[in-house]
C-alpha positions as CSV (number, residue, x, y, z in Angstrom):
1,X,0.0,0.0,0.0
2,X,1.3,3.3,-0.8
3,X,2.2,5.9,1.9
4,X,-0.9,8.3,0.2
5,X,-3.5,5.5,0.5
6,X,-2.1,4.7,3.9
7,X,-2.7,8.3,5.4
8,X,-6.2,8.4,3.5
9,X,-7.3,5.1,5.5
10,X,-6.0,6.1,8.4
11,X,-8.1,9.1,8.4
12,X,-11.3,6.9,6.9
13,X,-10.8,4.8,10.4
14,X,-10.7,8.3,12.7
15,X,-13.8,9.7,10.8
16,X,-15.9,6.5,12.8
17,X,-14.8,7.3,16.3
18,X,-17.3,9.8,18.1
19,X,-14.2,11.9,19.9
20,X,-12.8,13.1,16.5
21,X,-14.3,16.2,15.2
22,X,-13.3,17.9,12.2
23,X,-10.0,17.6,10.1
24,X,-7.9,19.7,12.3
25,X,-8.5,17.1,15.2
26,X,-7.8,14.3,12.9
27,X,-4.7,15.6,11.7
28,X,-3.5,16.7,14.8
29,X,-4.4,13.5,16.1
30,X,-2.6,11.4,13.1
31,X,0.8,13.9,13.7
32,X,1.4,13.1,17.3
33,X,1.2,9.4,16.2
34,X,3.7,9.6,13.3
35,X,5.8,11.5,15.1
36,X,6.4,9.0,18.0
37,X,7.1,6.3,14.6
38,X,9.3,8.2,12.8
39,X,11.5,9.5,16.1
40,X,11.6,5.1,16.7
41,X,12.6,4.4,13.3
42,X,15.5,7.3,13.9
43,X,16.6,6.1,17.3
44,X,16.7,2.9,15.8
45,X,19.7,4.2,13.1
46,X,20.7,6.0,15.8
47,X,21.3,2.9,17.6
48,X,23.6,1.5,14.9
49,X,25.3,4.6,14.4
50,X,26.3,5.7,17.9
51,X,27.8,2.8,20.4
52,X,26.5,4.9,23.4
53,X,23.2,5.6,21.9
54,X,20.4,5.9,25.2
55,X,17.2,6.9,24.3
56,X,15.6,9.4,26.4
57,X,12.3,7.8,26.6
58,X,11.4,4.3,29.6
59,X,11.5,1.6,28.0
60,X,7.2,0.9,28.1
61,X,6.9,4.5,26.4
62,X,8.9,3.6,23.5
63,X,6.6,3.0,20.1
64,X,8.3,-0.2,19.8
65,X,7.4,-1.5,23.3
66,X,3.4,-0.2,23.0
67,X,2.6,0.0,19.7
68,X,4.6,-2.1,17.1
69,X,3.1,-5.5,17.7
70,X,-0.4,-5.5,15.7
71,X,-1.8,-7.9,18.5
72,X,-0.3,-5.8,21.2
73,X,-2.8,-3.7,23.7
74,X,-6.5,-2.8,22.2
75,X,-9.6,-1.6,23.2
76,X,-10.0,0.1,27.2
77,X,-6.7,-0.9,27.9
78,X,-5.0,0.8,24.8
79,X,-7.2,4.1,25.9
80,X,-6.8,4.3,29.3
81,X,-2.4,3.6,28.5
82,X,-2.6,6.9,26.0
83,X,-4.7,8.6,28.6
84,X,-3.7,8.0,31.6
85,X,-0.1,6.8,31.2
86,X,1.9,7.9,28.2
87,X,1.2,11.0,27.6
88,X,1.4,12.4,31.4
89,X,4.5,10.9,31.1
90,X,5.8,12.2,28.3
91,X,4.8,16.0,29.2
92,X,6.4,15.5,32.1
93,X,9.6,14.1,30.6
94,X,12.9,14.7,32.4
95,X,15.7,15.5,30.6
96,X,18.4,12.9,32.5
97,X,21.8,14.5,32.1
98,X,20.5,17.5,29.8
99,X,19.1,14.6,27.0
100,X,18.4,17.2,24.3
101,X,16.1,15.1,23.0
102,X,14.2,14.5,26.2
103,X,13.4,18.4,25.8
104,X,12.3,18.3,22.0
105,X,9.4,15.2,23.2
106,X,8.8,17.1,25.9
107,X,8.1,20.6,23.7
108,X,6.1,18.3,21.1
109,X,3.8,16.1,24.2
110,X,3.0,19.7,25.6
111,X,-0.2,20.4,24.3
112,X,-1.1,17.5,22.0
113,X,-3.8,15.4,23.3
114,X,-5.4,11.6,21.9
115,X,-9.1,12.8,20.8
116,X,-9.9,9.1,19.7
117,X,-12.2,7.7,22.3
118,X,-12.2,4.0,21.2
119,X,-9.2,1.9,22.0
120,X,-10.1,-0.5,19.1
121,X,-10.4,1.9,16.5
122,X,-6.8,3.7,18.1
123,X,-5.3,-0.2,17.2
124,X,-6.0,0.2,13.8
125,X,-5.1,3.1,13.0
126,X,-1.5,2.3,14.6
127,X,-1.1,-0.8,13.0
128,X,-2.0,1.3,9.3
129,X,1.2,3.5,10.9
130,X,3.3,0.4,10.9
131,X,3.0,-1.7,8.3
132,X,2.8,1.6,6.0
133,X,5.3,3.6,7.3
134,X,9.3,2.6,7.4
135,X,11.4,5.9,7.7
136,X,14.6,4.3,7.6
137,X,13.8,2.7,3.8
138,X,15.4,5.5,1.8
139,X,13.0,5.5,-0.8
140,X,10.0,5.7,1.4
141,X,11.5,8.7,3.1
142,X,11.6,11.0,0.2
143,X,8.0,9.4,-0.3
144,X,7.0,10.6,3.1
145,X,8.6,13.9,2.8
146,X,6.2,14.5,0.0
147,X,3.1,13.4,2.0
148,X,4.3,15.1,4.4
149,X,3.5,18.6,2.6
150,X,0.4,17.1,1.1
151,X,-0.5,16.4,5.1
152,X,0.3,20.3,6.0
153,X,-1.2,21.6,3.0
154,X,-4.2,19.8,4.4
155,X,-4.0,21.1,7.7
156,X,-4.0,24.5,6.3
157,X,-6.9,24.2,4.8
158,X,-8.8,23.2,8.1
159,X,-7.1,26.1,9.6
160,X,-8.0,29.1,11.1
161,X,-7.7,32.9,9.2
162,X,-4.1,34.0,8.9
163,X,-2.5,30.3,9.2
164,X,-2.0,30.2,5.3
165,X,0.4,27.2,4.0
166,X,3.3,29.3,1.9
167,X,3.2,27.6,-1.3
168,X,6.3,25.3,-2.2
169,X,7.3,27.5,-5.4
170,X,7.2,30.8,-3.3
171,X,9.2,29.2,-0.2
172,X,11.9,27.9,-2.5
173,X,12.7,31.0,-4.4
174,X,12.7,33.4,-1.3
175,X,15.4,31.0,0.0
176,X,17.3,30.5,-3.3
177,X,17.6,34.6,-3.4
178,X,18.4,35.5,0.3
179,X,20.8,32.8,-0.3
180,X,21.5,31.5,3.6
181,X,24.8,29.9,3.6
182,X,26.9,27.0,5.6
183,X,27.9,29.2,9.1
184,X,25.2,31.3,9.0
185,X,22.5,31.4,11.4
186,X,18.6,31.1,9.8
187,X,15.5,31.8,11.4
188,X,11.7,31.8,11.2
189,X,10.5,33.7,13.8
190,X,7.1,32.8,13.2
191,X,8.4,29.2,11.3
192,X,4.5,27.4,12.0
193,X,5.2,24.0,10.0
194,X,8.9,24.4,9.0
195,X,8.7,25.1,5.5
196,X,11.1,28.0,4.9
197,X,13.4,26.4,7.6
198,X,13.3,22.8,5.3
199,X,14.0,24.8,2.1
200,X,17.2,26.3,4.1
201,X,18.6,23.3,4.9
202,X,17.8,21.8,1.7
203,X,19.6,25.1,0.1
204,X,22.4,24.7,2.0
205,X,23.0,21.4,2.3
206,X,23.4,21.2,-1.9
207,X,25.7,24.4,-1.9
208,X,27.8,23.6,1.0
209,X,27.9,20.6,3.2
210,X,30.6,18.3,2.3
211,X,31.5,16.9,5.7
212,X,30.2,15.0,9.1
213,X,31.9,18.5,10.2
214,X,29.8,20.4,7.8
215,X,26.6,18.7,8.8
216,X,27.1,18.9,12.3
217,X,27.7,23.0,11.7
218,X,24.5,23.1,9.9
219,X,22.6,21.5,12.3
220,X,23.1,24.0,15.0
221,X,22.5,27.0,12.6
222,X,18.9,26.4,11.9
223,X,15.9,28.1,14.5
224,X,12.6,28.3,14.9
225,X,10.0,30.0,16.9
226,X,6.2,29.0,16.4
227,X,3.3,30.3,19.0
228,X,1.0,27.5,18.2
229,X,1.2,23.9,19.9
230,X,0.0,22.1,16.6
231,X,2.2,23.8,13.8
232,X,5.0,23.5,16.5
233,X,4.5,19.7,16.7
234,X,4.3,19.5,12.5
235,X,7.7,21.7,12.4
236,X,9.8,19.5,15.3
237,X,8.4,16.3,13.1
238,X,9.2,17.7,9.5
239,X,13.0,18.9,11.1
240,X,13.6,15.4,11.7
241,X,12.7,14.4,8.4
242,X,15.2,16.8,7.1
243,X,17.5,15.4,9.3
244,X,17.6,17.5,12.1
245,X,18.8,15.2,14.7
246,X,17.5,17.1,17.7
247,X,15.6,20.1,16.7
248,X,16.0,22.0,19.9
249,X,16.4,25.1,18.4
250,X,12.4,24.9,17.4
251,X,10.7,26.3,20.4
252,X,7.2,27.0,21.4
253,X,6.5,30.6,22.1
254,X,5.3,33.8,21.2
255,X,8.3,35.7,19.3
256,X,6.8,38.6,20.4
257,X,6.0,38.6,23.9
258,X,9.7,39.6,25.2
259,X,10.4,43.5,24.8
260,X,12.3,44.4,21.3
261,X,15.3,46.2,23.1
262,X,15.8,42.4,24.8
263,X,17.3,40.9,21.8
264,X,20.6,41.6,22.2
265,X,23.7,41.3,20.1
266,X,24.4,37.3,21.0
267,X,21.1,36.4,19.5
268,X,21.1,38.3,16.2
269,X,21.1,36.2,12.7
270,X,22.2,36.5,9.2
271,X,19.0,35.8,7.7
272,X,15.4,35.5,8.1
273,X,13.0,34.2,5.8
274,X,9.0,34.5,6.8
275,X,5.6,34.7,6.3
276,X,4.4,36.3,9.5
277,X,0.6,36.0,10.3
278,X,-0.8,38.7,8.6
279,X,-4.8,39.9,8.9
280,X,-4.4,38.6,12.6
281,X,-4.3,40.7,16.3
282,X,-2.1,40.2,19.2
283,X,-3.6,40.2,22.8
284,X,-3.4,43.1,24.6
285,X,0.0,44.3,26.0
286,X,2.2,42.4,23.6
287,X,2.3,45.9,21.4
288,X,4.1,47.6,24.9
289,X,7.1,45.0,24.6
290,X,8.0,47.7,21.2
291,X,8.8,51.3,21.3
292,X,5.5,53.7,21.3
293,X,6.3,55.1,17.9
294,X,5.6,51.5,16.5
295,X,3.0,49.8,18.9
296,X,0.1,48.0,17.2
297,X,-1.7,44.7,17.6
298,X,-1.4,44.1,13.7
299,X,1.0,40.7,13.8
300,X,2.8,41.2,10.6
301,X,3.5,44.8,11.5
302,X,5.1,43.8,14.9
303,X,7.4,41.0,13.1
304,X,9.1,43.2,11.0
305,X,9.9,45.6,13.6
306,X,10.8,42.6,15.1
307,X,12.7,41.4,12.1
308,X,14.9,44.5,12.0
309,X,15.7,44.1,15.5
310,X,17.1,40.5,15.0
311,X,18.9,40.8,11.5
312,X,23.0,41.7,12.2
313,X,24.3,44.4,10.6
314,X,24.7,42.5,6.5
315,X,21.9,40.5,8.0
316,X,19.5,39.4,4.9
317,X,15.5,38.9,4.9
318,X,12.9,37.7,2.7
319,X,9.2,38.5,3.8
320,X,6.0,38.2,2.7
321,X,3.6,40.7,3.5
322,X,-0.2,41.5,2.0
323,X,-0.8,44.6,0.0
324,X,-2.1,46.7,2.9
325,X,1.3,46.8,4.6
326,X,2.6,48.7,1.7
327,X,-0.1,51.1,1.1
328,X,-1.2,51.5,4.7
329,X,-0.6,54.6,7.2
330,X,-0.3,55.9,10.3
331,X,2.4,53.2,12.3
332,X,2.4,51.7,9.1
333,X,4.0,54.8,7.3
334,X,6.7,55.0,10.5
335,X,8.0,51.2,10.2
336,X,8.3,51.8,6.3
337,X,10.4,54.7,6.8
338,X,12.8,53.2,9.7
339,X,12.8,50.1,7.2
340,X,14.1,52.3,4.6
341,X,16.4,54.2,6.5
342,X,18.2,51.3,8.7
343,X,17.7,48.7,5.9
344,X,18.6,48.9,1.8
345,X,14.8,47.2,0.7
346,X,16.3,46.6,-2.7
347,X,13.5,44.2,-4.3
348,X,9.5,43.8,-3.7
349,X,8.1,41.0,-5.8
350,X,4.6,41.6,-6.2
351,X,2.5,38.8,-6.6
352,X,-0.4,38.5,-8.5
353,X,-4.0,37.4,-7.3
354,X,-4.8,33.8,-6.2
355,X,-1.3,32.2,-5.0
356,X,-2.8,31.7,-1.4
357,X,-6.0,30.0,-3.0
358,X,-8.4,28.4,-1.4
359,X,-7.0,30.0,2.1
360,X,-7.2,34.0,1.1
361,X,-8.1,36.4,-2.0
362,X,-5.5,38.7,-0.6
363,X,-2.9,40.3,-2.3
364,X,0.4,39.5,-1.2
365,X,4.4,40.5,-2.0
366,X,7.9,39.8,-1.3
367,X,10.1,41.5,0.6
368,X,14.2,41.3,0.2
369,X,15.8,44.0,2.5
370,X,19.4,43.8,3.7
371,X,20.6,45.6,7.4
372,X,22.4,48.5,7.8
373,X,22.6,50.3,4.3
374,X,19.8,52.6,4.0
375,X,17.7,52.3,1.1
376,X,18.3,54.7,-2.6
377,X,16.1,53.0,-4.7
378,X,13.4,50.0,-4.5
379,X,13.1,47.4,-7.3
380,X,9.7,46.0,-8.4
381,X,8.9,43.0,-9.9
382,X,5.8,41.8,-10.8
383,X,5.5,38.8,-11.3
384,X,3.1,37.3,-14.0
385,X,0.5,34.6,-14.7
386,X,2.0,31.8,-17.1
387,X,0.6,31.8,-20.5
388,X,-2.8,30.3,-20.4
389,X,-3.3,30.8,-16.4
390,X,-5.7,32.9,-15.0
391,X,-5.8,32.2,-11.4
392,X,-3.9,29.5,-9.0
393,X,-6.4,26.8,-7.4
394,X,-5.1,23.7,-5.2
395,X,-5.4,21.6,-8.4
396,X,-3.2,24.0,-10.7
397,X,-0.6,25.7,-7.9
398,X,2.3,28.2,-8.7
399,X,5.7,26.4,-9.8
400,X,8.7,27.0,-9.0
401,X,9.8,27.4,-12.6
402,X,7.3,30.7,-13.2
403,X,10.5,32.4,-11.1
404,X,12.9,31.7,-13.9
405,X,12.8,35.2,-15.3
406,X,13.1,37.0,-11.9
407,X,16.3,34.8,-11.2
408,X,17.9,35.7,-14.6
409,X,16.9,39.3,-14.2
410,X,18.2,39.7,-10.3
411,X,21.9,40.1,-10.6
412,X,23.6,40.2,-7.1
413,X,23.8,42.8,-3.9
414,X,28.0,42.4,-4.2
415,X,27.6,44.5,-7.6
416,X,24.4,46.9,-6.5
417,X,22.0,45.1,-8.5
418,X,23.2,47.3,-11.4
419,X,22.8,44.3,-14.4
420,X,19.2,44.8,-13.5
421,X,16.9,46.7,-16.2
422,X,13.2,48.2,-16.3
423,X,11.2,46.0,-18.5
424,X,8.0,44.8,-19.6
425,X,7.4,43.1,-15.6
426,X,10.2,45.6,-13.7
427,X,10.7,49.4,-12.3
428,X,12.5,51.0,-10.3
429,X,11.8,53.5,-7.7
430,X,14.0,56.1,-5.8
431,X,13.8,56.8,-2.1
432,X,13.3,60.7,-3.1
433,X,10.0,59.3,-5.3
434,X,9.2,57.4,-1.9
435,X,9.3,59.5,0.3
436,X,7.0,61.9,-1.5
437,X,4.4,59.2,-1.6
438,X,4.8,59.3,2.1
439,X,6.2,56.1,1.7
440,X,3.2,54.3,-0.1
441,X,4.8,51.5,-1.8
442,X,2.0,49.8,-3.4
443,X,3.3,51.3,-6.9
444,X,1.7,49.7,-9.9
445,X,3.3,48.7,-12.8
446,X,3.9,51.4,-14.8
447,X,4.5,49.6,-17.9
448,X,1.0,48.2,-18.4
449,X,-2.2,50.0,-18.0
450,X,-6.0,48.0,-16.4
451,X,-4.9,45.2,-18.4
452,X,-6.9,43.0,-16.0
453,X,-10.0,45.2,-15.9
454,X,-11.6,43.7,-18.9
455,X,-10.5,40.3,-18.3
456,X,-14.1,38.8,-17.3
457,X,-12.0,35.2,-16.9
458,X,-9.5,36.7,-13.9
459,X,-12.8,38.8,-13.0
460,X,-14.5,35.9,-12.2
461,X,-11.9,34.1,-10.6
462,X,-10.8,36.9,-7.9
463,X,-14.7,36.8,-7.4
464,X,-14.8,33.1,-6.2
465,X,-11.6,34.1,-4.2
466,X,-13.8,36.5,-2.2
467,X,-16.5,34.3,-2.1
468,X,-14.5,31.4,-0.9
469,X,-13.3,34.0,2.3
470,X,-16.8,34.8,2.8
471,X,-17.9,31.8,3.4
472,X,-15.1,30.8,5.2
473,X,-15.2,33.6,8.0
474,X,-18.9,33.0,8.2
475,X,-18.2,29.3,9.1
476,X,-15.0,30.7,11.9
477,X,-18.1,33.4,13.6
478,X,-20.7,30.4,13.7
479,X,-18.3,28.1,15.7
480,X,-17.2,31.2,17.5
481,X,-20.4,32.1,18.8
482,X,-21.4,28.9,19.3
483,X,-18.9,27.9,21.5
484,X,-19.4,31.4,23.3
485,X,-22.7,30.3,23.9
486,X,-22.1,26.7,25.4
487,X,-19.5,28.4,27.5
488,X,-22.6,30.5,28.7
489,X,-24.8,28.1,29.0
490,X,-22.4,25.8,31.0
């Protein structure tokens, strides 16, 4: 059975037990399991590898030991094990003699919880994980890596506003032009399920790592931050699939609930590479850990103060923020100019309509800013449709090869971009221009004039888009309210 067909009778079995509700809850419960198989299918190379090899989990907690046999525990006791047993004990994990590791289970065990309420169907489903599942077969781990997107493409989908999945084509070529490199420390300050992390150690592993040494370098350079328990758990499972031994550098927290001025010099990065929450709002007080000239509750905003703060002086980002960031005022208008003035924001890369579809209709861009040169002129690129395309859909996403152009085009930041021209898709802007926008930088193309608005085919399509985010925040209000109301009535 393939590793596809696997997953989709896994999730078949959950949809008959009563505690499972909605895809979320199914995926969250399917990713606690796989991660417990894949870390035993790593200890178990581990094992071979290392002499000294001790895992950090008792014996009895050790997939293995619970789980491997197909006639092993079922039913009550199975349930009452998981409930009452393994994962108390795996939350309250000690870390014997600083065990790395013991931390990382720990982190993941947290908040995940087994919704499944019958014990027999809980068998099945973790005998599908067995017999369908085998890590340490090569093949089948480039396999699983691939289901392993589809998985957190799906997860997206039952998410919440804001908690879009950042399509492969657009994570790869933000991380092929920042360019991170072996030595150099990468973070996601907001990494949810490690995809711009994966892409950077993908990157750099094929450009520079030669050596055990090399590798070992690597594996300290990569970090994470991620506020929510569930993309947190997805992110320390999809490091490990990358190879990340012990991805202790992929913590669970809220980036920005420790004052700006507290990241100091030992903790600042040579690049970042994000797509901050954007359309979300923090709780109150998190907005009085930044400086009053920049304190909001808009997420996106608050990251790239944030951002700023963390790069080192050379440092390098790639961002994606929506539209309204670039036309927006007020706060908005004062972290555009201190982005300008501390930072050189040599490239935006404005999207076009539809690359977040199904998740959000709204517009989206790149940002490439470097630290510590302030900015003379801003480089747009817009990127366009492929021949024949009128709108992305989940069926028909953006590929990586549409970026071909902007790579050829891009030159390099040693030379000051100067091999770049204006053409048919690019224009350039100076800070003087900028600044007497009052730093609006949601400049349209000045090359080609309402081409869309007689276009009844994209027309339609953005009008779906819309429709599609309708519907979905009217479905987020219902449960909202409802669950408002239960907590009323209780």
């Amino acid at each position: 059975m393939s590793i596809s067909s696997t997953i989709k009778s896994i999730q078949d079995i959950m949809r008959k037990d009563v505690g499972v509700d909605g895809d979320a809850q199914r995926l969250s419960q399917l990713v606690w399991m796989l991660f417990l198989k894949i870390f035993d299918d790593r200890e178990s190379e581990w094992e071979l590898l290392q002499d000294k090899y001790k895992s950090p989990l008792p014996e009895k907690y050790r997939w293995r030991n619970w789980a491997a046999n197909a006639e092993g525990m079922t039913g009550d006791e199975l349930k009452q094990f998981l409930d009452n047993d393994l994962f108390p004990a795996l939350q309250n994990l000690e870390a014997k003699g600083g065990h790395q590791r013991a931390y990382v289970i720990r982190s993941v065990f947290e908040d995940a919880y087994n919704y499944m309420k019958s014990g027999q169907l809980i068998r099945q489903v973790i005998n599908k994980i067995q017999e369908g599942v085998d890590f340490n077969k090569a093949q089948e781990r480039h396999l699983f890596g691939d289901m392993y997107e589809q998985l957190l493409r799906d997860l997206q989908a039952a998410g919440n506003a804001g908690e879009f999945y950042t399509p492969r084509a657009v994570t790869e070529f933000m991380v092929q032009m920042v360019n991170p490199r072996l030595g150099e420390k990468v973070m996601d300050p907001a990494c949810g399920t490690g995809g711009f992390l994966s892409c950077s150690i993908e990157h750099i592993r094929k450009q520079d790592v030669k050596t055990l040494e090399d590798e070992a370098q690597l594996q300290g350079s990569i970090f994470g931050i991620e506020k929510k328990p569930m993309p947190h758990l997805l992110c320390t499972t999809n490091m490990i699939l990358h190879g990340i031994d012990v991805p202790s550098n992929i913590r669970h927290d809220n980036t920005l609930a420790r004052p700006l001025i507290s990241w100091g010099p030992s903790e600042r990065v040579d690049v970042v590479v994000t797509n901050p929450p954007f359309g979300g709002m923090e709780e109150d007080g998190i907005e009085t850990n930044f400086p009053a000239a920049f304190r909001t509750r808009e997420t996106a905003d608050l990251f790239l103060v944030l951002i700023m703060q963390m790069l080192k002086p050379g440092g390098r980002a790639a961002v994606v923020l929506p539209d309204g960031f670039l036309f927006g005022e007020g706060i908005k208008t004062r972290i555009k100019e201190k982005l300008l003035e501390e930072c050189n924001l040599h490239t935006i890369v404005r999207l076009p309509k539809g690359v977040f579809a199904p998740y959000t209709a709204i517009n989206t861009n790149l940002l490439f800013f470097t630290k510590g040169i302030p900015t003379k002129d801003v480089w747009f690129y817009e990127h366009p449709y492929p021949e024949g395309v009128k709108s992305y859909n989940k069926t028909k996403p953006m590929r990586i090869e549409e970026f071909e152009a902007e790579k050829e085009w891009w030159g390099n930041e040693g030379g000051a971009y100067k091999g770049r021209k204006e053409g048919e898709y690019s224009w350039r802007v100076s800070i003087r221009d900028i600044k007497d926008r009052n730093y609006n930088l949601d400049i349209k193309n000045p090359h080609i004039v309402d081409r869309e608005a007689e276009d009844p085919e994209l027309l339609l399509a953005q009008y779906n888009l819309l429709q599609d985010d309708i519907n979905r925040l009217k479905s987020e209000l219902k449960t909202v309210l409802g669950q408002a109301l239960y907590a009323k009535n209780s």
